[in-house]
Structures are given as structure tokens and as C-alpha cells.
C-alpha positions as CSV (number, residue, x, y, z in Angstrom):
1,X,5.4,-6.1,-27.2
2,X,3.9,-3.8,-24.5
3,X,1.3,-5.4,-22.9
4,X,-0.3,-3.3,-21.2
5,X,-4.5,-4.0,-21.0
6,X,-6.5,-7.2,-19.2
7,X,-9.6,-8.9,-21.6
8,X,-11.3,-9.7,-19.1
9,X,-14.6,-12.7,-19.8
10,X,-17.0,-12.1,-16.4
11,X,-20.1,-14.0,-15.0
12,X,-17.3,-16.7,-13.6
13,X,-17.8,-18.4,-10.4
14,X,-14.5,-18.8,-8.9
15,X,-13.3,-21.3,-6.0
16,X,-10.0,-22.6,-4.6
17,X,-7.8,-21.1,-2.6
18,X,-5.5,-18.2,-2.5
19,X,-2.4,-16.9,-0.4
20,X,-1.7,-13.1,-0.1
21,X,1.2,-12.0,-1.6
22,X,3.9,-9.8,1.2
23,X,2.6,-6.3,2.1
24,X,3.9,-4.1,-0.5
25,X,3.5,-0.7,1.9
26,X,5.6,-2.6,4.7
27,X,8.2,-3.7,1.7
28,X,9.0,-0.1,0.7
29,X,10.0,0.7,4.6
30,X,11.8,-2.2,5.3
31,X,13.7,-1.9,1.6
32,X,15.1,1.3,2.7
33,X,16.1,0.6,6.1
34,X,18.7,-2.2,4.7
35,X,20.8,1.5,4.4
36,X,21.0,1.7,8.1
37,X,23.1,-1.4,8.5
38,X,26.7,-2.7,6.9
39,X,25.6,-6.0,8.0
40,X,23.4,-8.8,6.1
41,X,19.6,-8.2,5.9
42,X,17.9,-11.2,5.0
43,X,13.9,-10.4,4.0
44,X,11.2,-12.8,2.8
45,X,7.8,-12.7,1.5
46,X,9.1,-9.5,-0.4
47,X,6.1,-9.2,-3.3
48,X,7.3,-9.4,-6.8
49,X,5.9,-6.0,-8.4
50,X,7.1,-3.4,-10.2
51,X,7.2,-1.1,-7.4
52,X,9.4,-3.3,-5.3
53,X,12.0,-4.3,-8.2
54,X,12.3,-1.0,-8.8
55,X,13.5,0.2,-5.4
56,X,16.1,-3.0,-5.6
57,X,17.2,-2.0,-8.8
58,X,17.9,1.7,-7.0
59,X,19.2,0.1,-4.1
60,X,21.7,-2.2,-6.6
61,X,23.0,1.1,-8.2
62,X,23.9,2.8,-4.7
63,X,25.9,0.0,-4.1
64,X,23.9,-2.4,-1.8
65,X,24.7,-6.2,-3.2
66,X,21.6,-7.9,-3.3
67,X,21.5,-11.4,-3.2
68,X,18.0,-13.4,-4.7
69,X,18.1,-16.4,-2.3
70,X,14.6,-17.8,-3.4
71,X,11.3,-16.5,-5.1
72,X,10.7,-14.0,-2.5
73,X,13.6,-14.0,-0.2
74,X,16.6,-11.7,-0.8
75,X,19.9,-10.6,1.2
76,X,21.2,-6.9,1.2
77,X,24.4,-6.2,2.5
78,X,25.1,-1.8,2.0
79,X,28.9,-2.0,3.3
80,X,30.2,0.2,0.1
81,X,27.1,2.5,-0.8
82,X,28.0,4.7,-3.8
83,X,26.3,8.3,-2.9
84,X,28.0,9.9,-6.0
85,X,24.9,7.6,-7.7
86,X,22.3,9.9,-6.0
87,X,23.5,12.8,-8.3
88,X,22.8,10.3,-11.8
89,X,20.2,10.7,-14.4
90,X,20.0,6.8,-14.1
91,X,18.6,7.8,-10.1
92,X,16.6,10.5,-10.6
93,X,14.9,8.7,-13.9
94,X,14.3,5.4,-11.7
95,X,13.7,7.4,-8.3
96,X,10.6,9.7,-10.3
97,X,8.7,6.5,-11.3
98,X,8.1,5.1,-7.8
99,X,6.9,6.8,-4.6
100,X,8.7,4.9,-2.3
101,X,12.3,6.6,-2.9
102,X,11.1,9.3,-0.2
103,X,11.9,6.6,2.2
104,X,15.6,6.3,0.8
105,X,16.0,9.8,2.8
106,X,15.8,8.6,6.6
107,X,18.3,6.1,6.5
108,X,20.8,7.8,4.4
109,X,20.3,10.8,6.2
110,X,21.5,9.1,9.3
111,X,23.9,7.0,8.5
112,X,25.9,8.8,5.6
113,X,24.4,12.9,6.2
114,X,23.2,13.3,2.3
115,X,20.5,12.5,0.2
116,X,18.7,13.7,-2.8
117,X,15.0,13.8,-3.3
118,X,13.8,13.8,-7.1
119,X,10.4,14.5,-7.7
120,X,9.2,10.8,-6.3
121,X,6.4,8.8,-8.4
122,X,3.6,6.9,-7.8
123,X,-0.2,7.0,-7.6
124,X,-2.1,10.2,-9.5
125,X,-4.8,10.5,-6.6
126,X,-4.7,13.9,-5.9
127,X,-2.0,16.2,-3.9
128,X,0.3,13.7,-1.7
129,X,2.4,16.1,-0.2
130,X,5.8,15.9,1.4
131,X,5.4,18.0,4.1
132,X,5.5,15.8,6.8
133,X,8.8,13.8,5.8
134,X,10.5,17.2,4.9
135,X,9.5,19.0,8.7
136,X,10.3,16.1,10.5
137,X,13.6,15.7,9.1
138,X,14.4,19.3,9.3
139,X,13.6,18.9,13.2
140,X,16.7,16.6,13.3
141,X,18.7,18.7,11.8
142,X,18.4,18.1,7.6
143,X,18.4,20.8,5.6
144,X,16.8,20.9,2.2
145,X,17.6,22.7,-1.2
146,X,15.8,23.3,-3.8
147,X,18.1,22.2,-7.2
148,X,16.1,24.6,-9.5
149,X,17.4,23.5,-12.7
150,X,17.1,19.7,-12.4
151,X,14.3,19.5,-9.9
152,X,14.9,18.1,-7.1
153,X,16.4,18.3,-3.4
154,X,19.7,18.4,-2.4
155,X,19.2,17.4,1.6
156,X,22.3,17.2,3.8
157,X,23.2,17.6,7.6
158,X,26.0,19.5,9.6
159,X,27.3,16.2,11.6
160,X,25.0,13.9,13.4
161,X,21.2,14.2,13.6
162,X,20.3,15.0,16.9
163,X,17.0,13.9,18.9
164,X,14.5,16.1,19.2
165,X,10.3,16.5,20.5
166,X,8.3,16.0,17.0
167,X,4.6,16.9,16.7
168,X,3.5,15.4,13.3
169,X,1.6,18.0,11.2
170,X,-0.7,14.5,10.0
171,X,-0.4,10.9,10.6
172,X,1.8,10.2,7.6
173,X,2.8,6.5,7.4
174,X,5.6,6.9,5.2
175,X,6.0,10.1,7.2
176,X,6.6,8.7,10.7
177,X,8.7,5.6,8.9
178,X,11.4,8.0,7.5
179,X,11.5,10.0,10.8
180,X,11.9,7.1,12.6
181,X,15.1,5.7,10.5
182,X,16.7,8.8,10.6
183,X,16.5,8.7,14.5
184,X,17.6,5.5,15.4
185,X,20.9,6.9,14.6
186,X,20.6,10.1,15.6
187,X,22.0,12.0,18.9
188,X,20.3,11.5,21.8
189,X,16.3,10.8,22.6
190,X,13.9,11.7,20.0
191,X,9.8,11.7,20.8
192,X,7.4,11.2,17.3
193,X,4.4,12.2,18.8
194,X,0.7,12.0,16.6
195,X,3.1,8.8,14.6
196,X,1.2,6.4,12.5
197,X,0.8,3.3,14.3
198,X,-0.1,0.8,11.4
199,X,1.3,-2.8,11.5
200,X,3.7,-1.7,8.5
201,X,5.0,0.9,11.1
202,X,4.9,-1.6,13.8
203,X,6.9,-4.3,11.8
204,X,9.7,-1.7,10.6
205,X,10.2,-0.7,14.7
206,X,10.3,-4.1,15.5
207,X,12.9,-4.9,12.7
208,X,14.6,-2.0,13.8
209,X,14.4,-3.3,17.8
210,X,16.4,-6.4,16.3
211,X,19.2,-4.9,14.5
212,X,20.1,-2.6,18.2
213,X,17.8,0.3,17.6
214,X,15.6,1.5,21.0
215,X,12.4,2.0,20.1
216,X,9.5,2.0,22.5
217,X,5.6,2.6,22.4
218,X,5.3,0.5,19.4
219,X,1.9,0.6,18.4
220,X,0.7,3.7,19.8
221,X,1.2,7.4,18.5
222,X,3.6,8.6,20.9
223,X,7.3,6.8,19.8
224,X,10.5,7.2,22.1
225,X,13.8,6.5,20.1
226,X,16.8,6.2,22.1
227,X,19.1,7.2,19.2
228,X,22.9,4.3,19.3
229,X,25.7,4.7,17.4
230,X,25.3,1.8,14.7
231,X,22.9,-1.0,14.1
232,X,23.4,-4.3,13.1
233,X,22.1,-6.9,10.7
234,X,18.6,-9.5,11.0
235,X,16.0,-11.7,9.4
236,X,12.8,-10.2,8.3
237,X,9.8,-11.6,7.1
238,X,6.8,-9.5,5.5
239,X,3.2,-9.0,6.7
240,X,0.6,-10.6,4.2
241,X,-0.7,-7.2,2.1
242,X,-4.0,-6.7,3.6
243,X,-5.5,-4.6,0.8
244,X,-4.8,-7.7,-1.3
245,X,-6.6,-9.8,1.5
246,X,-9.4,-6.8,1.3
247,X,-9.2,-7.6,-2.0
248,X,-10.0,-11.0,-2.2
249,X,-12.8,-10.7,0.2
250,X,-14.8,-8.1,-1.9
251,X,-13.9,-10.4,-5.4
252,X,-15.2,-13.2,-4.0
253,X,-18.6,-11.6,-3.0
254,X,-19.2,-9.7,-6.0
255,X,-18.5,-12.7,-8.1
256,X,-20.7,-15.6,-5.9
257,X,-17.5,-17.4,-5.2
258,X,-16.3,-19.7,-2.7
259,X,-12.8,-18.6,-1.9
260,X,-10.5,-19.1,1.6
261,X,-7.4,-16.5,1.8
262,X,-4.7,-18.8,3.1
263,X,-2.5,-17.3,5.7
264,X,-4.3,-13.9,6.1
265,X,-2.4,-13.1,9.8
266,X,-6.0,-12.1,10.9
267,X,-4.6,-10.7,14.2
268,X,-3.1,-7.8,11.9
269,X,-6.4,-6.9,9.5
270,X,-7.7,-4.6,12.1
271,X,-11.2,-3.3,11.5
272,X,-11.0,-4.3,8.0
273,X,-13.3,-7.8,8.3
274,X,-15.4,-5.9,10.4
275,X,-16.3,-3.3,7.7
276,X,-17.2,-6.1,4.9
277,X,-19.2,-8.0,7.1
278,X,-21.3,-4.0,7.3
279,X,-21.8,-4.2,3.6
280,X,-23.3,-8.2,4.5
281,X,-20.2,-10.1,3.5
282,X,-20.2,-13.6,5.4
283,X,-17.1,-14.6,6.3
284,X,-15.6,-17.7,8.5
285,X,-11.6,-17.7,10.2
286,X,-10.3,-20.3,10.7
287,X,-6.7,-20.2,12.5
288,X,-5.3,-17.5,10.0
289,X,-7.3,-18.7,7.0
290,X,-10.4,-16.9,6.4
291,X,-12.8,-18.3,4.3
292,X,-15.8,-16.6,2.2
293,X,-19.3,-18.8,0.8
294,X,-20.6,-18.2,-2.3
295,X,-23.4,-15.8,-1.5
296,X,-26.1,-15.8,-3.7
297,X,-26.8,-12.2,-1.9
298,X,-25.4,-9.8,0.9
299,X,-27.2,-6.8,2.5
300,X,-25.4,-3.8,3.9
301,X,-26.2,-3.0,7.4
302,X,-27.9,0.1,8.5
303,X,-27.1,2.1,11.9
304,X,-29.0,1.5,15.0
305,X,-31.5,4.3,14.0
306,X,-32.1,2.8,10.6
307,X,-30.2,5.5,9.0
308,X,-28.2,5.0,5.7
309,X,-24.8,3.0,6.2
310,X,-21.4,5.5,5.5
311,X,-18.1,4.2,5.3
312,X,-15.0,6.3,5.5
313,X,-11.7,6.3,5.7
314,X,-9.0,6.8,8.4
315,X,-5.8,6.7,9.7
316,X,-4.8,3.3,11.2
317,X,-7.0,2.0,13.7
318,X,-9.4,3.5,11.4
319,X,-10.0,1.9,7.8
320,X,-7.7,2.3,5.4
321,X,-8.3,4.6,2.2
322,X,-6.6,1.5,0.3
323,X,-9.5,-0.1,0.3
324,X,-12.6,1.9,-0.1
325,X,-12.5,1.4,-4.2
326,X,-13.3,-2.0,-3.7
327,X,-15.9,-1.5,-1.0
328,X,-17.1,1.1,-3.4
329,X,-17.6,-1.6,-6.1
330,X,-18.8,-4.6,-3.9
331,X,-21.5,-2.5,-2.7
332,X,-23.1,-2.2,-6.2
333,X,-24.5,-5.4,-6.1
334,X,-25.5,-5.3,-2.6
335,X,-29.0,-5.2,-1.0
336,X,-29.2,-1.7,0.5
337,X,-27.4,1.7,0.1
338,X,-24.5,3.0,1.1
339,X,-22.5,6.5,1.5
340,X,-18.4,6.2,0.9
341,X,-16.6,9.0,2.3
342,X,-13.4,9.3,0.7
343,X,-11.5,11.3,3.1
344,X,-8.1,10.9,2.4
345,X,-7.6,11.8,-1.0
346,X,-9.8,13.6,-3.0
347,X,-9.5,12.0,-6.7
348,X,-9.6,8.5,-6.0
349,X,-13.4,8.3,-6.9
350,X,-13.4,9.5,-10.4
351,X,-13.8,6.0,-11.7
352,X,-16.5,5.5,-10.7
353,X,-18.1,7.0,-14.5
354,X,-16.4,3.7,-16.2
355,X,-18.7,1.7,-13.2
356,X,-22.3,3.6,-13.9
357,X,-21.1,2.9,-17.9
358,X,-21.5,-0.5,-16.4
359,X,-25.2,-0.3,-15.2
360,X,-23.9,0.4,-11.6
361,X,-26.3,2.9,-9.7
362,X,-23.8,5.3,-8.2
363,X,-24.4,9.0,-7.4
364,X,-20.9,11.0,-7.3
365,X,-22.3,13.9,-4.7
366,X,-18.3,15.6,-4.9
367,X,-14.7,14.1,-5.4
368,X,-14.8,12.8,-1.7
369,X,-18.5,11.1,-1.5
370,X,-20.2,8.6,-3.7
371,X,-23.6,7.1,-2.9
372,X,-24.1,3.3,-3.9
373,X,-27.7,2.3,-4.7
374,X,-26.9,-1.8,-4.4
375,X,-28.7,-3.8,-7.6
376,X,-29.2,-6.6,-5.3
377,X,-28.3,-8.5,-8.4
378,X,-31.5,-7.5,-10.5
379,X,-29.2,-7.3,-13.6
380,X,-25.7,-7.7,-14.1
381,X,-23.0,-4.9,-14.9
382,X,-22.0,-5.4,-18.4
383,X,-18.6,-5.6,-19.8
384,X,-16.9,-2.3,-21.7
385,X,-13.8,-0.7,-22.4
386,X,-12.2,1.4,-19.7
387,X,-8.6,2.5,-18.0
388,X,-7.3,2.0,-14.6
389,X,-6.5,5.5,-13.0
390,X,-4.6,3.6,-10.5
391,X,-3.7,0.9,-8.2
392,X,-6.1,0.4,-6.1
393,X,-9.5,1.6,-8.5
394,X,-7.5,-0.5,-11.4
395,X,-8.3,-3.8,-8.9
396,X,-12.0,-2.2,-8.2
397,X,-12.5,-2.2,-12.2
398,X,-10.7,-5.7,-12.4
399,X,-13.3,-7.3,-9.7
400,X,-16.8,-5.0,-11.4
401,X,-15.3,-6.9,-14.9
402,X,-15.6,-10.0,-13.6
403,X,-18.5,-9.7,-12.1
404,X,-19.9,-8.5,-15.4
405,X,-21.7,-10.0,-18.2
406,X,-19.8,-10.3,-21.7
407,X,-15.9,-9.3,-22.4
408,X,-14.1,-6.0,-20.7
409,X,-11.2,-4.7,-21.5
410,X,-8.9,-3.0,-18.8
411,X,-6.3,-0.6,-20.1
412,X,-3.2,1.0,-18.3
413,X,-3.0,-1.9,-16.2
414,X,0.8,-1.3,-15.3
415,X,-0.8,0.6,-12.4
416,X,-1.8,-2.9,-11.2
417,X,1.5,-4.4,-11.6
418,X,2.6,-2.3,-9.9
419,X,0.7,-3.5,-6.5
420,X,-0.4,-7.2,-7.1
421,X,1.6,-9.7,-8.3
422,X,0.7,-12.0,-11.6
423,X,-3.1,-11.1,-10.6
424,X,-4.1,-12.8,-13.5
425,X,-2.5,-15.5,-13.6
426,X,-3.6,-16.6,-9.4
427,X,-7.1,-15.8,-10.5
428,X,-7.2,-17.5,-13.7
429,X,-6.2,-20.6,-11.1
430,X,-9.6,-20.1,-9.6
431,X,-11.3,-20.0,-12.7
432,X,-11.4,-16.7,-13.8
433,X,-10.8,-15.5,-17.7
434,X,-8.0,-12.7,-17.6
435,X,-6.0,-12.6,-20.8
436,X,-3.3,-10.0,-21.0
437,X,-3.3,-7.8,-24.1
């Protein structure tokens, strides 16, 4: 039996604590990069989703033996990678459904001089285009072509990569990661200027660093890689996923609930506490815990002038586009307006008609701007019938149900598997009422 919808019963308080499950964005980088190496890669913290068990289920059928050593710790060890598996149904099939098997690119790129890219998976959020991986691996000597009749890429190189000046057409995360792994084994110096510098990118240099690589300017948008002739094997341990921290924090505001996120590495959130304490969310750290009071009410901030609060999205150090579904919903029941500026991607606020279903006061001004009249808890959103559109708005409907009054149900909700792990089950813990359907 499919299940494949949450009944959700809302109006509960919730309180207790929570830990963040591993960053699944980091997990998809650091996955791949187990390709560069014939040595042992130990990772932990890896998150149980679908979108992580898939790429190790690819990464099982090229050849790499994985090893589960506890819950979320596994060794990968790609001495005999199979390429003749790239050219399978069985690949292409598994590689459509997830995103992440761009990243599979870089690393066999470099190390092996092939790949194949089928048509990759993932969110429906508007166009998410390729571009950037395809350019900057063609500047290191890949060439792409175009299998017509069973759609998708053959990409190979003439010998080694060589190093090369890259200007980034956009600050791609995935984007810069893929350049980078196909450099560190590439021919000479290679320059990624206009990288992403995100702690995702951050963490797979570092890694990289540790197994021989050369890497320098971590954390800024100008990369030098020093390209060696092979790299060996190391112990990695995943960030917390701060858009399930993000995540937490808007729940537990929305709902009155007295939550503390438990190992939230606050050092790597960035801006992101700083924007929900905007929208009037208290919060308190303490060491790497943060913890969040019951607030019987929250009012977003205005600018110095008085003028209307906007939020919008941006590359890393900016906010990240991740998140602005949930600040999208928190704000509802907030004292005060708000503008959110989508920026990013231009479908990832057509949910919000299953919110104003809900009672929420919300106008949509075009597919990138929605204006949030907060309720200051006047009346409560009531529960209906909807479907999650995708990861990120699936968790926005998730945390409006449980704010509401009455029973919701929450279709489609693979799309949340596939970025939090047994959601319902750790909030049930704290006293929610999520039943799987």
C-alpha cells in the first residue's frame, strides 16, 4: 500500500526537543565526490531520505561497495566503478527521479573521462537550468552530446582535464560543486571565479583539502584549485540541514510551541536567525542549541522609515530561497505585513491558493511576490484537503495544517520524503497528530 498523504489534526501545542537531521544539499556533493577516490570514505550524519538512498543505490550499481556502518554512517570504497552501468535503463530510470545525479558528472569526469547525463529529477519549481554545470565543464575540456533518441548526454574528454580561468554565468551551488571535483584532478591551476560560497560548498572543499586536493579561498567567490594527480581517502561528517533548522523555528512559532533545536551548529545558519527574529520570532542560543518560547504572538519588524518589511531571497550570504515558503506561512499569523520576493525561482509560490483556502490573507501580486497580511491570531486557519507541489512548500502546508483548526489532509507527500526524514514520526514525539494515509 502506497502511502502517500499526511491527516494532519492541528491546534496542538508542541514541546520537547528536536535534533536536525544531516544537510541533505551538502549530502548530494559529498555522495558524489566518494568517485574521486579508490580509497575508503567514511561519512556520517548522512539523512535518511529518498533523495539520498537513491544516489547510494546509483552509486551501488556503478560499482562503489557501500558499507552501512550505523543509522547514519556509511563507508564507500569506488576501487572497481562499472561505467558500462551509465549506458543502463536501470541508470537513466534511477538518475531521472533525483536532481542530484548532475553531480555524478565532476568526479567521473576527472577521474575516469566519461559520463552520461539523463534528464536529472527533482523539484517542479520552474526552469532549473544546467547551464552553468555544462559551461564550466566544457571550460575544462568536457564535451557534451546530445543522445537524441534516448535523451540524454553523452559527455567525455580527450585525456586529462586541464585548469583553466572560469567566470560563472550565476552562482550555482551545485554548479560550482561539480566544477570544483572535476578540477581537483585536472591539469594544472584552475580559478572558479563568481563560485558559490555556501557552507555545503565550504564543507565539500574542506573534505576535498583532506583527501590531497589544493583548494584555497574557501569561503569566498574566487576559488584556486591546484589540480594533483590522485586523492585519497577521509572521515566526513555532515552539516545539520539548516532549512530543517529554518524549519523548526517557523513550526514552533506558528504553532505557540516551546521547542529547542539540539545541535543546530549556529556558527553555520548565517543570516537565517536574523531574518525570523524580522518577522518577531524570539529566539534564545545557547552553545549550539537554540531554543524558541511559546509566543502567544510575534510582530514583523518594519524598516527604519516605517516602511512595509520585504524579504527576499539570495545567493549565500544572502537568505536562502529554501526557506521563504515557510517564512511565507509563519508570517500569516503574524502582527504586521510583509512582502516575499521570490527571486530565485519563479513557481515556488503557487501554493499559496491551498493557504488563502485556509483563511490566510495573502495577495499573490505575480509568481515571484506575495504580500502577507498577518491575522495576528484573530482566527485560526482551518484544516482542508490540499497537495504538496514540492519540498520545501510541502513542509510550509505541513506547518499552516498544524497550526489549523480541525483535520487536513496533505497529498503527494513523497515530495517531503524526499527532504525530511520520518517528519512525522519526530513531531508526533512533540505532540503533534500526523497520521500517514
Amino acid at each position: 500500500m502506497n502511502l502517500d498523504a499526511f491527516e494532519v489534526i492541528g491546534g496542538k501545542r508542541l514541546q520537547g526537543a528536536i535534533t536536525p537531521q544531516g544537510a541533505k544539499n551538502e549530502a548530494l556533493q559529498i555522495l558524489s565526490a566518494v568517485l574521486l577516490t579508490s580509497e575508503r570514505m567514511t561519512i556520517s550524519n548522512l539523512p535518511a531520505i529518498q533523495d539520498v538512498l537513491l544516489l547510494i543505490d546509483l552509486l551501488q550499481g556503478l560499482g562503489v561497495e557501500v558499507r552501512k556502518q550505523t543509522e547514519d554512517t556509511y563507508a564507500f570504497t569506488a576501487q572497481d566503478v562499472n561505467l558500462d552501468y551509465l549506458y543502463t535503463e536501470d541508470f537513466r530510470k534511477k538518475a531521472n527521479r533525483i536532481r542530484g545525479s548532475v553531480m555524478l558528472i565532476g568526479p567521473l569526469l576527472a577521474r575516469y573521462g566519461k559520463a552520461v547525463l539523463p534528464k536529472p529529477g527533482g523539484d517542479k519549481i520552474g526552469r532549473r537550468r544546467l547551464d552553468t554545470h555544462l559551461l564550466g565543464l566544457e571550460e575544462l575540456g568536457a564535451r557534451f552530446v546530445y543522445n537524441e533518441p534516448l535523451h540524454y548526454y553523452d559527455v567525455s574528454t580527450a585525456g586529462r582535464l586541464r585548469g583553466k580561468y572560469i567566470l560563472m554565468d550565476e552562482i550555482s551551488v551545485t554548479g560550482t560543486a561539480n566544477v570544483v571535483m572535476a578540477a581537483v584532478l585536472a591539469e594544472g591551476i584552475t580559478q572558479i571565479y563568481n563560485a558559490a560560497c555556501e557552507p555545503y560548498v565550504q564543507q565539500l572543499c574542506k573534505m576535498l583539502n583532506r583527501m590531497g586536493a589544493k583548494i584555497t579561498g574557501v569561503g569566498s567567490n574566487l576559488l584556486t584549485i591546484e589540480g594533483v594527480e590522485t586523492l585519497g581517502g577521509t572521515a566526513h561528517r555532515m552539516l545539520p540541514d539548516m532549512i530543517e533548522i529554518g524549519s523548526f523555528i517557523g513550526l514552533a512559532a506558528m504553532t505557540q510551541s516551546e521547542i529547542t533545536i539540539k545541535d543546530a551548529q549556529v556558527q553555520e545558519l548565517g543570516i537565517i536567525p536574523r531574518v525570523f527574529e524580522r518577522i518577531g520570532v524570539q529566539m534564545a542560543f545557547r552553545g549550539d542549541d537554540i531554543h524558541i518560547p511559546a509566543q502567544e504572538e510575534y510582530e514583523i519588524q518594519t524598516f527604519m522609515d516605517g516602511s512595509i518589511m520585504t524579504i527576499y531571497d539570495a545567493p549565500w550570504p544572502g537568505f536562502t530561497p529554501d526557506l521563504m515558503s515557510i517564512l511565507l506561512v509563519l508570517a500569516i499569523q503574524a502582527k504586521g505585513s510583509v512582502l516575499i520576493h521570490q527571486k530565485m525561482f519563479e513557481s515556488r509560490l503557487f501554493f499559496v491558493d491551498k493557504l488563502i483556502d485556509m483563511g490566510a490573507q495573502i495577495i499573490l501580486c505575480d509568481p515571484h511576490r506575495a504580500t502577507v497580511i498577518g491575522l495576528n491570531r484573530r482566527f485560526q486557519l482551518r484544516g482542508i484537503e490540499m497537495t504538496s507541489p514540492d519540498i520545501r512548500a510541502g513542509v510550509a502546508l505541513l506547518i499552516a495544517a498544524m497550526s489549523a483548526r480541525g483535520r487536513s489532509v496533505i497529498h503527494n507527500i513523497h515530495q517531503i520524503d524526499r527532504g525530511y526524514q520520518k517528519i512525522d514520526e519526530r513531531l508526533n514525539k512533540l505532540g503533534a497528530e500526523i497520521k500517514r494515509l
